[in-house]
DRENLUM-412736 format. One record per atom (N, C-alpha, C): residue in one letter; x negated, y negated, z negated. Coordinates in Angstrom, 2 decimals, padded with zeros to 5 digits, always signed. Layout:
+------+---------+---------+---------+
! code !      xx !      yy !      zz !
+------+---------+---------+---------+
!    A !       X !       Y !       Z !
...
+------+---------+---------+---------+
This chain:
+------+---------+---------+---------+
! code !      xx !      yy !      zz !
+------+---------+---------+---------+
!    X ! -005.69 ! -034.96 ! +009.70 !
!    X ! -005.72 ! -033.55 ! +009.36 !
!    X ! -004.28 ! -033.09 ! +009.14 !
!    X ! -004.09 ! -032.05 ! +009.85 !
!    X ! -002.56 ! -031.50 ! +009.92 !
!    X ! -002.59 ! -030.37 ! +008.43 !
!    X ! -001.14 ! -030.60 ! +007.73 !
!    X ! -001.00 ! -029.21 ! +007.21 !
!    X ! -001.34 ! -027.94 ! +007.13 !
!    X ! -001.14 ! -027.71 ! +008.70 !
!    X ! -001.65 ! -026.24 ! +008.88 !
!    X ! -003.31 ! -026.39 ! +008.48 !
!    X ! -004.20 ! -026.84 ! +009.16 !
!    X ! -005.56 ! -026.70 ! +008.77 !
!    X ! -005.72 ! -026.84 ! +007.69 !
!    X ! -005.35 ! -027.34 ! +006.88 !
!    X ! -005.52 ! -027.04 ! +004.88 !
!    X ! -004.91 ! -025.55 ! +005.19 !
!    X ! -004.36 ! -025.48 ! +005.14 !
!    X ! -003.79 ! -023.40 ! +004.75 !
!    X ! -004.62 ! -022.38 ! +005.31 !
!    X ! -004.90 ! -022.73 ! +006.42 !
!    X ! -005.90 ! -021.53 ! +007.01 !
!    X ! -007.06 ! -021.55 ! +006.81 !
!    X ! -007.50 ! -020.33 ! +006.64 !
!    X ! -008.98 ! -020.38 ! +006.12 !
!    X ! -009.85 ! -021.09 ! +006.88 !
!    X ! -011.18 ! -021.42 ! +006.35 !
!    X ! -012.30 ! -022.08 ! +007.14 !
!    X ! -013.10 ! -020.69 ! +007.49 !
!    X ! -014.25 ! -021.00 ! +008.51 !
!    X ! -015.22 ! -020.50 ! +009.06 !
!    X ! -016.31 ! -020.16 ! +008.26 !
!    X ! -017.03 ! -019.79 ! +007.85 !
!    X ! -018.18 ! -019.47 ! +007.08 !
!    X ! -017.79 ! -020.61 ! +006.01 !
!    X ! -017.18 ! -020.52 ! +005.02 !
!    X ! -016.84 ! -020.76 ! +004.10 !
!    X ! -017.31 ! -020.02 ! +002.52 !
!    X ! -017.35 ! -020.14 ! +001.50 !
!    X ! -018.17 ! -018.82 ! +000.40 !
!    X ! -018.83 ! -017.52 ! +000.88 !
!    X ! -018.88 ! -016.98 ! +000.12 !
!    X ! -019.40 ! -015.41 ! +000.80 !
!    X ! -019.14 ! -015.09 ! +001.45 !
!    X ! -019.91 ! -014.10 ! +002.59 !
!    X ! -018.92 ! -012.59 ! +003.21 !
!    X ! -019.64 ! -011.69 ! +002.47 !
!    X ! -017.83 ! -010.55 ! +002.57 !
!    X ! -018.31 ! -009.60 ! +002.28 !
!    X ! -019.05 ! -008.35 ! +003.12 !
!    X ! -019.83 ! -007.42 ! +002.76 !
!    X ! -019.95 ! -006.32 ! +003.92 !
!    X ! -018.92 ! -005.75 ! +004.03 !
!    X ! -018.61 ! -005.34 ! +005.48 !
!    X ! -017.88 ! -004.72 ! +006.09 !
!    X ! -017.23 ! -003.92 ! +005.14 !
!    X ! -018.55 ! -002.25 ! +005.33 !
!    X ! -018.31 ! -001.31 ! +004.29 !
!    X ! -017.58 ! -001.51 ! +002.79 !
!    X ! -018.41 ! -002.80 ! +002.26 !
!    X ! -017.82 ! -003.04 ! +001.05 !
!    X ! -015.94 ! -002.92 ! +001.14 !
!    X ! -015.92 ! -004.03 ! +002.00 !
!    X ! -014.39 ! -004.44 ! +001.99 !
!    X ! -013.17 ! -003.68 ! +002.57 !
!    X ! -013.86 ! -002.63 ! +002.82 !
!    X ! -013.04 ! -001.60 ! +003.90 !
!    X ! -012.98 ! -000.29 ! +002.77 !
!    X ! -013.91 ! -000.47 ! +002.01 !
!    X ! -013.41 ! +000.49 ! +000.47 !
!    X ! -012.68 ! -000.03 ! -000.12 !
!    X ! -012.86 ! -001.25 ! -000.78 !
!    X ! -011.93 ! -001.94 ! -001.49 !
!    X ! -010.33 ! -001.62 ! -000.84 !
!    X ! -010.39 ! -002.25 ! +000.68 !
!    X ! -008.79 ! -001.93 ! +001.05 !
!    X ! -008.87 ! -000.49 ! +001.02 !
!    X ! -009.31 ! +000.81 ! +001.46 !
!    X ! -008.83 ! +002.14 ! +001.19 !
!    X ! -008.40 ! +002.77 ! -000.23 !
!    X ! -009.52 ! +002.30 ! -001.44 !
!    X ! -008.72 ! +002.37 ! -002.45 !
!    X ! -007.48 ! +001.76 ! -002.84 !
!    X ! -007.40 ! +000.37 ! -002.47 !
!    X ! -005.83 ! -000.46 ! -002.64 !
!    X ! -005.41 ! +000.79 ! -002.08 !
!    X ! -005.23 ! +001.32 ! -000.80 !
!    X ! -004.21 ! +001.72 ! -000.52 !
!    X ! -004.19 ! +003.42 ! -000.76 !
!    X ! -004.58 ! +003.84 ! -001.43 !
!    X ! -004.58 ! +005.14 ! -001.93 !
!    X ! -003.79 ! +004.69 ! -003.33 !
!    X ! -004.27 ! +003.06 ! -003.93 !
!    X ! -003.20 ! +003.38 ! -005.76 !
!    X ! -001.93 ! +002.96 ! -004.95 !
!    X ! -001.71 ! +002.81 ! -004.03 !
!    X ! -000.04 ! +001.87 ! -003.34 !
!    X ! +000.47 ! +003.40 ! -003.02 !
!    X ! -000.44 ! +004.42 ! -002.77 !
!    X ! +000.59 ! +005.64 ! -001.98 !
!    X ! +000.57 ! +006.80 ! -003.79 !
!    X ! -000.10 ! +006.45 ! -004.36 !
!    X ! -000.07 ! +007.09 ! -005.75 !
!    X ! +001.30 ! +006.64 ! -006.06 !
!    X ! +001.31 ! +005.26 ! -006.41 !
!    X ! +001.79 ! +004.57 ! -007.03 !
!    X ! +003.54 ! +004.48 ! -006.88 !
!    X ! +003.76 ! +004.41 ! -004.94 !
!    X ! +004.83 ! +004.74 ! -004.36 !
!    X ! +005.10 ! +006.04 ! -004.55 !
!    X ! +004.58 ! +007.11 ! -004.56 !
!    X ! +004.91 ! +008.57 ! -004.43 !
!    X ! +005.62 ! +008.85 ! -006.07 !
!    X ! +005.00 ! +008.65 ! -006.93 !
!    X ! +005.34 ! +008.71 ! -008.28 !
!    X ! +006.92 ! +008.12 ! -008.78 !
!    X ! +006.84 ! +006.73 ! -007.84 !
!    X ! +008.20 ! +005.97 ! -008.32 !
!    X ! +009.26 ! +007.01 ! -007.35 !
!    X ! +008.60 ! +007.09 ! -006.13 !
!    X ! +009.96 ! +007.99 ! -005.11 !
!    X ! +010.28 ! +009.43 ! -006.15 !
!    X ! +009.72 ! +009.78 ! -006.47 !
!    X ! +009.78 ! +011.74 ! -007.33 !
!    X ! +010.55 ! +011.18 ! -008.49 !
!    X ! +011.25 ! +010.11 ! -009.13 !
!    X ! +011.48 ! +009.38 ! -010.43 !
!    X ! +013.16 ! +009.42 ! -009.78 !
!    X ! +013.35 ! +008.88 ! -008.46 !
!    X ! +014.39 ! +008.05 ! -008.00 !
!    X ! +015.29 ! +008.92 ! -008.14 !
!    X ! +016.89 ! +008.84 ! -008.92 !
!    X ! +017.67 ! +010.12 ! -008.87 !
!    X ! +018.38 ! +010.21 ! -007.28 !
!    X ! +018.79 ! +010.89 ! -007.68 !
!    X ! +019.31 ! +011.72 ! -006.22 !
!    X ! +020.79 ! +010.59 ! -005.53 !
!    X ! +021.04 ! +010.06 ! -006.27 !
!    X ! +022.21 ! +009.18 ! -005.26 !
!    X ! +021.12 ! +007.64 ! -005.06 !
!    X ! +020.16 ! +007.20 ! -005.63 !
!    X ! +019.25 ! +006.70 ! -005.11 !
!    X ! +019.00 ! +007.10 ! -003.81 !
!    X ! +018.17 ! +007.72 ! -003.66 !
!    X ! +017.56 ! +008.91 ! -002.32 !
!    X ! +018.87 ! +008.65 ! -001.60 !
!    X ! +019.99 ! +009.68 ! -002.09 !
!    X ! +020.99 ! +009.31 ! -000.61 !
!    X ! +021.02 ! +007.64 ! -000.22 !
!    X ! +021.13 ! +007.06 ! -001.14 !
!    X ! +021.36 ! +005.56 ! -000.75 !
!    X ! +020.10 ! +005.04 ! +000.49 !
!    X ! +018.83 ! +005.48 ! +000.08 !
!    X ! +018.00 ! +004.95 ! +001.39 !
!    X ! +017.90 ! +006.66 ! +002.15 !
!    X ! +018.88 ! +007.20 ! +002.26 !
!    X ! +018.85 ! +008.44 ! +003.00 !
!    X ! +017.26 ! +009.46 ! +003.08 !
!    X ! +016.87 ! +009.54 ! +001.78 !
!    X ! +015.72 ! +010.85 ! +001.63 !
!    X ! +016.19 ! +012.04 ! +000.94 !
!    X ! +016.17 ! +012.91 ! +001.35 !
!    X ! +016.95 ! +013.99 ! +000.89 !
!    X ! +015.75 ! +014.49 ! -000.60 !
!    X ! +016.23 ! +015.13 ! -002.11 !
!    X ! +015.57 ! +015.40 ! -003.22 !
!    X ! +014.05 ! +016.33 ! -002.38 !
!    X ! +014.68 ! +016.92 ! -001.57 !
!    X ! +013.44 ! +017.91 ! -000.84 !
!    X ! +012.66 ! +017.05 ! -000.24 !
!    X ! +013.11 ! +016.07 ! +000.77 !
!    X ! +011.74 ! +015.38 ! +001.34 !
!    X ! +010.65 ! +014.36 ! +000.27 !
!    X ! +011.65 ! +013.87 ! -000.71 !
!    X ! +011.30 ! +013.00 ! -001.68 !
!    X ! +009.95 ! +013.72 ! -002.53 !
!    X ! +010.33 ! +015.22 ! -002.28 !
!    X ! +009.56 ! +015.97 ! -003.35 !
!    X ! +008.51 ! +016.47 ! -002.44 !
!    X ! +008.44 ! +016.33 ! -000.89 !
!    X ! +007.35 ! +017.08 ! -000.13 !
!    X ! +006.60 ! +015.91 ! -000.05 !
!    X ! +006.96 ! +014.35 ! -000.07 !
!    X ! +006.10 ! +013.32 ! -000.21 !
!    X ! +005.69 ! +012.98 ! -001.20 !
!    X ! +006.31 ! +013.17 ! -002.30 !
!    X ! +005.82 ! +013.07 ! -003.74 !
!    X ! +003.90 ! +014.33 ! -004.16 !
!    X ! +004.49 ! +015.15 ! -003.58 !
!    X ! +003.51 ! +015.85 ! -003.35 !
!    X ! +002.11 ! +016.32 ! -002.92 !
!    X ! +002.29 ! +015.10 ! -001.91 !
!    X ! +001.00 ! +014.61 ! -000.80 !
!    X ! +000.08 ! +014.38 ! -001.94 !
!    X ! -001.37 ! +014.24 ! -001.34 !
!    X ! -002.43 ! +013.91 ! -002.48 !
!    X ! -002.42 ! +012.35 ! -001.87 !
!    X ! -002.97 ! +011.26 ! -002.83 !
!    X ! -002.77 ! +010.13 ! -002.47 !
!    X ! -004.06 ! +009.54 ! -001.17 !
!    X ! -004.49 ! +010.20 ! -001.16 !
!    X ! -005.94 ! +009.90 ! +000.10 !
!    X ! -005.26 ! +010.36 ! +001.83 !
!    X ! -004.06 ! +010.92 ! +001.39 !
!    X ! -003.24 ! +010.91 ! +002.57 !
!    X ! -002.09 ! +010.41 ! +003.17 !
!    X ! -001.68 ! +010.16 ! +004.11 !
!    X ! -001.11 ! +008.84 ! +004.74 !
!    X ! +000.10 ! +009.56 ! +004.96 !
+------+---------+---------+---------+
């Protein structure tokens, strides 16, 4: 038995989940990741922002987004 086959998952191994189930789970993850990101970007002062080049205005039109949007 090689290394790699210990690391990668097995085949019908514990549960599955439903689809649906698990495809909410990841949409909420990723609605608190764009909350979560948007909040820290609107925080970042302004020579931050220049440093990864977002200008206070774009920072603040993405900060803005509702988090259910991409």
């Amino acid at each position: 038995m090689s290394a790699l086959s210990i690391c990668t998952p097995q085949e019908n191994v514990g549960p599955r989940r439903n689809n649906s189930k698990e495809s909410m789970i990841q949409r909420l993850n990723r609605w608190y990741i764009n909350y979560r990101t948007r909040r820290q970007l609107a925080r970042l002062p302004d020579a931050m922002l220049k440093d990864i080049g977002v200008s206070r205005i774009d920072a603040e039109q993405e900060a803005s987004k509702a988090f259910w949007k991409d």
